[in-house]
N, C-alpha and C positions, 0 to 999 in steps of 0.2 A: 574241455578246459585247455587253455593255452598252456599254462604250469604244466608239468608232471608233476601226480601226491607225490613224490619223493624228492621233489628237486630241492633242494638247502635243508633237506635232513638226514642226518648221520645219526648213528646211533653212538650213545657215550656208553661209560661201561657201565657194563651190567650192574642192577641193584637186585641184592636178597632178598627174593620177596617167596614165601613158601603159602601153600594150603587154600586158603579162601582169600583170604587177601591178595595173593598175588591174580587169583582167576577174576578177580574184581575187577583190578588193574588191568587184567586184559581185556575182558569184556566192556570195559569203558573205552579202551584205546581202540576195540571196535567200532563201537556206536559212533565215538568222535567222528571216524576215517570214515565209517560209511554215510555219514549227512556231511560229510564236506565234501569225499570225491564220486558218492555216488554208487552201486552194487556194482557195476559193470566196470573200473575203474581200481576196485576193491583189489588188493593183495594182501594173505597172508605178510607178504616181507611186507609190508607198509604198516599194516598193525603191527608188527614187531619192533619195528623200527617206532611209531610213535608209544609203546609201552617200553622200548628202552631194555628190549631182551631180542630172543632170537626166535627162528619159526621153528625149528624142534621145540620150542617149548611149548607152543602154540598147536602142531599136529599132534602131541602127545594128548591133548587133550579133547581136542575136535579135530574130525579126518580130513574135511576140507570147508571152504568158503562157507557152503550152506548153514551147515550144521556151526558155524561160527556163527553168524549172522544171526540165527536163530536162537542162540544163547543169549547175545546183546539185546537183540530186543524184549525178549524174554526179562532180563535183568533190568532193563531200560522202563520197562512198563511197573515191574516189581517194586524197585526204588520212588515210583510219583508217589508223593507224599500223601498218604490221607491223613487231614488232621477237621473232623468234623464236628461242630459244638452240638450240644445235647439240645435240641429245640423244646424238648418235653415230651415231645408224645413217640410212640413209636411210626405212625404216618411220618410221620415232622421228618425223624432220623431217619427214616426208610428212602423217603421220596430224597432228601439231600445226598445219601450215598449214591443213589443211582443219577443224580445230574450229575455227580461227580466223574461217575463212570463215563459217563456219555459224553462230556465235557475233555475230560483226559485223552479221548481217543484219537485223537485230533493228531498228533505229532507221531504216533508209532505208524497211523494209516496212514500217514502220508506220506512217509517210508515203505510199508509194506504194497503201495500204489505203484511205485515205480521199480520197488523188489521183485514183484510177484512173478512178471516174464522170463524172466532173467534168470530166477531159481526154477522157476519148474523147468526151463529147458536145461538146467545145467544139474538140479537135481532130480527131476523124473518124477517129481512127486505134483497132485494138484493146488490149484491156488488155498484150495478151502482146513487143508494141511497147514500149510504153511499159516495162514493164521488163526488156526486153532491154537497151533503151537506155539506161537508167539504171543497171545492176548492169555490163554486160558491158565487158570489158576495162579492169579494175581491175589495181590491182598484184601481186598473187596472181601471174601469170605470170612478172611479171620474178625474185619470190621464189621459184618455183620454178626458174627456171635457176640460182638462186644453191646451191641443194639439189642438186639431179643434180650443179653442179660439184663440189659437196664429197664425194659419193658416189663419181664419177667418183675425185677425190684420196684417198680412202680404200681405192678398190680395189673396191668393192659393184658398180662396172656397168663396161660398157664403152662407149666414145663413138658405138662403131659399134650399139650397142643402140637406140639415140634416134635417131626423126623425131620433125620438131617437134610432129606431131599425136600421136603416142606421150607427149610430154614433157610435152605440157599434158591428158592425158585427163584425169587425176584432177582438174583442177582443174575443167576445162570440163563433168565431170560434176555436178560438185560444183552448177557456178555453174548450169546448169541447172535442177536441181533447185531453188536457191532462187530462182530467177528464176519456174517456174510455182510454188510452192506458198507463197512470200511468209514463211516458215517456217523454222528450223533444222531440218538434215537430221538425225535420228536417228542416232545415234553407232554402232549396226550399221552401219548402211547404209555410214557413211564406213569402219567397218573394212573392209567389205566389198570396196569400191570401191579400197582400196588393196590389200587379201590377193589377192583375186581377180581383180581387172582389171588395176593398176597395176603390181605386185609384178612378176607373172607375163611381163610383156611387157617392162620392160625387162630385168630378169635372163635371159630365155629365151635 
């Protein structure tokens, strides 16, 4: 970039911000800094600078770059909204959470695409770390309890059908997949994944 991130920004003074709220605020003045100037470009002082605080506040809570970077997308991914209508069946709401999933992935991978070099030679850890860390245990889960209860209230399963690793295959297959291939999963594959693996096991 021809700019420097920091050139026409100053920090004004500090605003009070404590506990989650303020780590919100940081974690977004991450995300911001890092899809505008890029991981390699990236400065603690520049997130500080655009959340409007200082970098002790910012090392007090992550020790360096990484482990920041890793936060925001983490929280970046956490925030995509799922807001999904009841289609009726549980197929219906299964198969739409998962294009959801796979449809979402698009903007964190595309990030984690051009992160991945960058951190593992600066944090020492490998690619597939890094987005584990970043994609796994997103809201998808809590959405899908919300699905089986309705299925469960419609009469399609039974409660003794479901363990919890039963309840989340579909999902955890799902996230899998985009976690190594950085990619939407092919819309067979999700049929699949729900007709053949999910279907089957808890109606059995």
């Amino acid at each position: 970039m021809s700019v420097p991130p920091l050139a026409g920004r100053r920090p004004g003074p500090p605003t009070r911000r404590r506990g989650t709220k303020l780590e919100a605020v940081l974690l977004q003045a991450a995300w911001d800094e890092l899809t505008e100037v890029g991981y390699a470009a990236l400065t603690m002082e520049g997130v500080a600078v655009r959340a409007n605080t200082s970098r002790a506040v910012l090392y007090r809570r992550w020790p360096n770059r990484p482990e920041l970077v890793v936060a925001a997308l983490r929280q970046h991914a956490a925030l995509a909204p799922i807001d999904l209508a009841d289609t009726g069946s549980l197929r219906g709401d299964v198969l739409a959470l998962l294009r959801h999933m796979s449809e979402g992935v698009g903007e964190v991978a595309g990030v984690l695409s051009f992160l991945i070099a960058d951190y593992f030679q600066e944090a020492g850890l490998p690619p597939a770390v890094l987005r584990e860390r970043a994609i796994a245990d997103t809201p998808q889960s809590e959405t899908m309890a919300q699905i089986l209860d309705r299925a469960i209230a419609r009469g399609e399963i039974s409660p003794e059908s479901l363990s919890p690793r039963i309840a989340t295959v579909a999902v955890d297959l799902v996230r899998h997949d985009l976690i190594m291939t950085q990619a939407p999963v092919p819309d067979a594959t999700l049929v699949e994944i729900v007709d053949k693996i999910f279907l089957p096991l808890v109606t059995g």
